[in-house]
N, C-alpha and C positions, 0 to 999 in steps of 0.2 A: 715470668714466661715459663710455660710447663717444657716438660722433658718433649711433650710430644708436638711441640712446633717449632719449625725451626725460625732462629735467629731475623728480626727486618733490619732491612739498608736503612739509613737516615734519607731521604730521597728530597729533602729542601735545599743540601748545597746542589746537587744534579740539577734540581728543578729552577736555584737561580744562575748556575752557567747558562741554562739554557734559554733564558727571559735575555741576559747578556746578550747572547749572540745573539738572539732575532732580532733586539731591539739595534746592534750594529749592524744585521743585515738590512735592517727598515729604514735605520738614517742614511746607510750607501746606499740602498734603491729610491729614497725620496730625491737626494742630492745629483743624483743623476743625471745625463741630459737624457730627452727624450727619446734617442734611439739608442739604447746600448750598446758599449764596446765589448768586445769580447773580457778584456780584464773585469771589468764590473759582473758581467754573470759569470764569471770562475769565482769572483769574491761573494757575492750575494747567493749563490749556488751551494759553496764550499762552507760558508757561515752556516747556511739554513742545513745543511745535512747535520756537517758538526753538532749543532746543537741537538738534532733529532736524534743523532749516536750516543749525547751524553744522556739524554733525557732517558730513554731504553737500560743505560746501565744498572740502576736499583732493581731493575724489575730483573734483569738479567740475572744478576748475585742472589734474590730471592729466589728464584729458580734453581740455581744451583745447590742453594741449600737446604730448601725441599728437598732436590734426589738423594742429597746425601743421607738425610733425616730418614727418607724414604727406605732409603739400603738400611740401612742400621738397624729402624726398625722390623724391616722384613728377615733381617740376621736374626733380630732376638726371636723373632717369632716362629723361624725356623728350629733354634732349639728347642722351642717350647711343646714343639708339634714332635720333634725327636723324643722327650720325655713322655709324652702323650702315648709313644707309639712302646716304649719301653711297658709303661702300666697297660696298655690295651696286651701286649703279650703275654701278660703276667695275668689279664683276666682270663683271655683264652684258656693259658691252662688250667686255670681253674674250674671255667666250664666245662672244660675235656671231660674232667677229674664229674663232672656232675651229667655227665650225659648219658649214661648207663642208664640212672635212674629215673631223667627224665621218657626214656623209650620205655623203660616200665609199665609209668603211669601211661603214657601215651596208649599205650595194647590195650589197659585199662579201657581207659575213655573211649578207643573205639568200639569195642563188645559194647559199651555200653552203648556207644550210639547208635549201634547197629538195631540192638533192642528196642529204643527207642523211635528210629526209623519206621520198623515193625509196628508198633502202637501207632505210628502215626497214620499209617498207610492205611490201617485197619478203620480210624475215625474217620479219614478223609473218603475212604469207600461209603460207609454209614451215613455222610452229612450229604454225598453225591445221591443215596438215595432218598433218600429224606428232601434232598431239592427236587428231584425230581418228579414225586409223588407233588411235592407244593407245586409245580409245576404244571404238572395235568390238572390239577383240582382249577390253577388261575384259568388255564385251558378252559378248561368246561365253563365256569364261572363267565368270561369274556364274549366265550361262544354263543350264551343261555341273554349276557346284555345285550349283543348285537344283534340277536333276533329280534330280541323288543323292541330295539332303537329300528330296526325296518322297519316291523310292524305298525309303530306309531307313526315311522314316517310314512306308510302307504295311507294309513287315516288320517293323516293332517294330508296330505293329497287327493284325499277320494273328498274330504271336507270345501279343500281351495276349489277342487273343481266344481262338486252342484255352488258353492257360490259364484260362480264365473257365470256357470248355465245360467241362473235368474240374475246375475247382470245383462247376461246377451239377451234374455226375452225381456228385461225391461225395456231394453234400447227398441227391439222390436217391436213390444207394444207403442215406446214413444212416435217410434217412425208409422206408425198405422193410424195414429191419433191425428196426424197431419200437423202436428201443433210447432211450431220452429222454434220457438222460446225452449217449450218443453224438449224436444228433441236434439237440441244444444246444450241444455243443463243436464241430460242424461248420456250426451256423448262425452262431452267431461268427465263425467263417472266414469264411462267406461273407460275410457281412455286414463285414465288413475288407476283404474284395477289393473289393466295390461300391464303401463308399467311397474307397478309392484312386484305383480307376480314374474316378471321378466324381472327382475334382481335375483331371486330365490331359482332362477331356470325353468320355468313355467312359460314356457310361448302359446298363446292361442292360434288357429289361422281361419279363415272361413275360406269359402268355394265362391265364386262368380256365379252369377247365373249365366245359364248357356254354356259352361266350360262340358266338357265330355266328361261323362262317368268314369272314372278310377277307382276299381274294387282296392285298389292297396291306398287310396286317400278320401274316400267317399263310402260313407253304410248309407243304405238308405234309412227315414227315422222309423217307417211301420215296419221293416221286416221284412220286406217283398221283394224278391231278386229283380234285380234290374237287366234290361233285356239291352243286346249289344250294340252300339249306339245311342246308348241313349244318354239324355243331355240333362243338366242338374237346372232344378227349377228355382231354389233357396235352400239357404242353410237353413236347417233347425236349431241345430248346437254346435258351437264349435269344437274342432278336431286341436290335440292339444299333444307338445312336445316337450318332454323336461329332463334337462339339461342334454340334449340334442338328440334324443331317443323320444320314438314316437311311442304316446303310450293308450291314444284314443284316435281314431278318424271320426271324420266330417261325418253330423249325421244331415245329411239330405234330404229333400225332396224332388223326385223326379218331373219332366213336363209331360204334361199327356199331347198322347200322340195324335192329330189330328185324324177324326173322323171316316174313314174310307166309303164310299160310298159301295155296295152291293152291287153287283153287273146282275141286271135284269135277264132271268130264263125264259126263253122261246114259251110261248104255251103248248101243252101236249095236242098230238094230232088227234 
């Protein structure tokens, strides 16, 4: 056993008093009659504690001789931290005795870092312009991509659209043909172009016939001002929106206006 634990109980005679008593409290509660007297639970009562008291006592005495072990050792360790505190006074003076010369160097080291400071402010102003300049160059650079990336995308647009246009005049040719076959195998089509280009934001729309003229949704397709009332007779091309910005109208054809007949003049006298 080392110094630093304390002493154990032997705890197997405790543990056989206490098999003793329960087992005389087991044989007074079996022999018992069925409703107990008061004598019998003072003895069966007084048994079963007993024995619990003695059972408790090993544990009790190791406890006790823990705190003591506990003290003792916190005694030595107390002096130990006294001597401790002895050599730590004895350092201090010693550094007292060194602190002159540590403020020395210390004045030292600041000049110098101040110097350095200096050096450093002067590189960090330098590399500020130096990003900067690389900064405007990516500028421009980005600027000079992104015009080309419009530019190609107004030609991949100006391209989707004439192929829309000779989809929409196929369909029109098919529908003029009278042919049903044909003009179901080329509504398919169309209707596969639409959707496509409706993924990419491409919407086409066409005009009814008979709808009213709208200069802000309706060109006519020759060029000819259309006069007010007046009513759309067929699309020619479709007017087309992409991604929710209108970027073409309807071009039209208008109905002619029905014939007016001349009011007949008097003949001269």
């Amino acid at each position: 056993m080392s110094l630093s634990e304390a002493p154990r109980t032997a705890k197997w005679p405790y543990l056989l008093a206490d098999i003793v008593l329960v087992a005389v409290a087991a044989t007074v509660a079996s022999k018992a009659a069925p409703v107990w007297t008061w004598r019998e639970i003072a003895l069966v009562g007084g048994l079963t504690g007993l024995g619990a008291w003695i059972f408790i006592q090993p544990f009790a005495k190791d406890h006790e001789a823990a705190v003591k072990l506990f003290e003792q050792v916190n005694l030595a360790s107390a002096t130990e931290r006294l001597g401790a505190l002895d050599r730590a006074a004895q350092q201090i003076t010693a550094a007292t005795a060194q602190w002159q010369e540590i403020q020395a160097l210390s004045s030292k080291t600041v000049n110098t870092a101040g110097t350095i400071a200096g050096q450093i402010a002067a590189e960090a102003k330098g590399f500020s312009e130096f990003l900067s300049r690389s900064n405007d160059g990516e500028k421009a650079t980005l600027r000079l991509e992104v015009e080309k990336l419009r530019r190609s995308e107004k030609e991949s647009l100006q391209v989707v659209l004439h192929l829309m246009d000779h989809c929409f005049a196929l369909f029109q040719a098919a529908v003029a043909s009278g042919q049903p076959q044909l003009i179901q195998q080329l509504g398919h089509y169309r209707n596969a172009c639409i959707d496509v280009t409706r993924r990419v934001g491409l919407l086409p729309f066409e005009a009814q016939p008979g709808e009213a003229f709208d200069p802000e949704r309706h060109e006519v397709a020759d060029g000819a001002e259309a006069i007010p009332g007046a009513l759309v007779g067929r699309t020619v091309a479709w007017g087309y929106t992409f991604q929710g910005v209108g970027i073409r109208r309807i071009q039209v054809a208008l109905q002619s206006a029905p014939a007016t007949e001349a009011a007949a003049e008097p003949p001269a006298a």
